[in-house]
N, C-alpha and C positions, 0 to 999 in steps of 0.2 A: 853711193846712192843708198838710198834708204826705200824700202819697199814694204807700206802698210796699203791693206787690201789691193792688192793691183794697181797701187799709186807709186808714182816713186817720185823723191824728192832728193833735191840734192842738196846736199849738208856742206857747206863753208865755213868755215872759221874764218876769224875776224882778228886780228889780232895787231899791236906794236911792241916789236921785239927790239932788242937793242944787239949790234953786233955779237955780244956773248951768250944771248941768249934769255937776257935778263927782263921780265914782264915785268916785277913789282919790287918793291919794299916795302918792310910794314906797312902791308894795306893801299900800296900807292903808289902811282908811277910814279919813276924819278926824273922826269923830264915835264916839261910842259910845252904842250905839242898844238896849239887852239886850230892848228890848221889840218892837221892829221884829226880833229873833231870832226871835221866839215866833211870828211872820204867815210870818215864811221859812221856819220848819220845818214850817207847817203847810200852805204854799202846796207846798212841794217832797219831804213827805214820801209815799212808795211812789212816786215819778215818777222815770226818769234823767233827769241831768240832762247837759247839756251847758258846759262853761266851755272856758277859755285855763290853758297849764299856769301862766301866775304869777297866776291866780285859785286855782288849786289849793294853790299852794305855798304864799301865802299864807293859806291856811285852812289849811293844814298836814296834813291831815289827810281820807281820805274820810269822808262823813256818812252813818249807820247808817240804814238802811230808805228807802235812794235810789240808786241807779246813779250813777256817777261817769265819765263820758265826759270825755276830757281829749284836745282837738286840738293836737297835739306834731308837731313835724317832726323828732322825734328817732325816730318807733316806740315808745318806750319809756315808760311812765308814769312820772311824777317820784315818784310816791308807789303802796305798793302798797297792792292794790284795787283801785286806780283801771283804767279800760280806755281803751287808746292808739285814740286813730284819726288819723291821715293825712292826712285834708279834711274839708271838711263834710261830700260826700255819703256818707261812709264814717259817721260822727260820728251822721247821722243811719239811716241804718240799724243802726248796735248799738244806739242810743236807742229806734227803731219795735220791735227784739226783743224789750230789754228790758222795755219799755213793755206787749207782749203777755205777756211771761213774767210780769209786775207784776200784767196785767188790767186797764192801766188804757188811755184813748188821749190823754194826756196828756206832752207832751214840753219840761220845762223849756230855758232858754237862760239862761245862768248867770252869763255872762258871763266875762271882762274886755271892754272897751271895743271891741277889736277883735275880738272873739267877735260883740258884739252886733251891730256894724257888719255881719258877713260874714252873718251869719244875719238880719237885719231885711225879707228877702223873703221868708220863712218863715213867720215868726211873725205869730199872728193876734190875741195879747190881750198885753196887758204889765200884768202888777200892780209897782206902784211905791209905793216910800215914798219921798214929798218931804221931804226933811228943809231945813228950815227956816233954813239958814244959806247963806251962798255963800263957799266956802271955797276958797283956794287948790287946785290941782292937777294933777296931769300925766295923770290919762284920766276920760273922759267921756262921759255916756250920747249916743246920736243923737238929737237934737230931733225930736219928734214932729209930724208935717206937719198941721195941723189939719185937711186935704184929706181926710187919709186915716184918719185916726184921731177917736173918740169917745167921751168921757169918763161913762164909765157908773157912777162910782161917787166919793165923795169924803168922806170920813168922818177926823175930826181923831182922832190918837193920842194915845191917855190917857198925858200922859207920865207915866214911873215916876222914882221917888229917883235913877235909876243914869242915865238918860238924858241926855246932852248936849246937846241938840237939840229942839226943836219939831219933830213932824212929821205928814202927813197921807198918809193910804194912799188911793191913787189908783187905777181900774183903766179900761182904756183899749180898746174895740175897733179893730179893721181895717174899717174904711168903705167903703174902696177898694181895689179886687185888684188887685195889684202882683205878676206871673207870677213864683213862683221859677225860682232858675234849674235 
């Protein structure tokens, strides 16, 4: 939970991990998943979201009827639309604004890998698609401590024609309160 002014919001992450743990490759998933699109836009749609700018640049693009928080040590968003913040704790107050502006009290975590890392004492639910290969990679999701985390949900995705992968949408609570910082 995340708590500005007497608000509190709950932070999720959003993410498609592959069994190893594996998020990206140069810049890119290594799967193509068009149906695990359809659970993303539905989990992240009217919510800001929070990401790393080469999660951003790599989507190339802000997405329509969600907040576009982008933690840059440049000030400057790579992509416009998009709204720069500086740290987290900045990252997360234009997220808790926008979040009120939206109506909603919902605060996606968008990732890249070191997004996820710095914001994982935050976040309270993580919806995931395992996808079903273990693929080479250079970033990856944080292993989820079985201590502190429990698996509320596990239901296999109907692969589609276009789909590269087996995968299975997973959703996971916080067990254990872990103080953010």
């Amino acid at each position: 939970m995340y708590v500005l002014n007497e608000e509190t919001f709950t932070v999720v992450a959003v993410v498609a991990a592959a069994r190893n743990g594996v998020i990206g490759r140069e810049g890119e998933m290594p799967w193509k998943l068009p149906s695990d699109l359809k659970r993303y836009r539905a989990l992240t749609m009217g919510r800001p979201m929070i990401m790393g700018r080469k999660t951003l640049e790599s989507i190339g693009r802000v997405l329509d009827g969600r907040d576009t928080i982008v933690v840059t040590r440049s000030g400057t968003p790579p992509i416009d639309g998009a709204l720069a913040a500086g740290s987290m704790d900045e990252a997360m107050s234009i997220a808790a604004s926008c979040a009120r502006a939206r109506g909603t009290n919902e605060i996606v975590i968008a990732g890249g890998g070191e997004i996820y890392r710095a914001f994982m004492a935050f976040i309270d639910r993580v919806e995931m698609t395992r996808v079903e290969i273990d693929p080479q990679g250079d970033t990856s999701f944080p292993e989820l401590d079985s201590n502190q985390w429990k698996t509320t949900s596990d239901v296999a995705m109907s692969r589609g024609d276009k789909d590269s992968a087996d995968a299975r949408f997973l959703s996971f609570v916080r067990t254990a309160t872990e103080k953010a910082p």
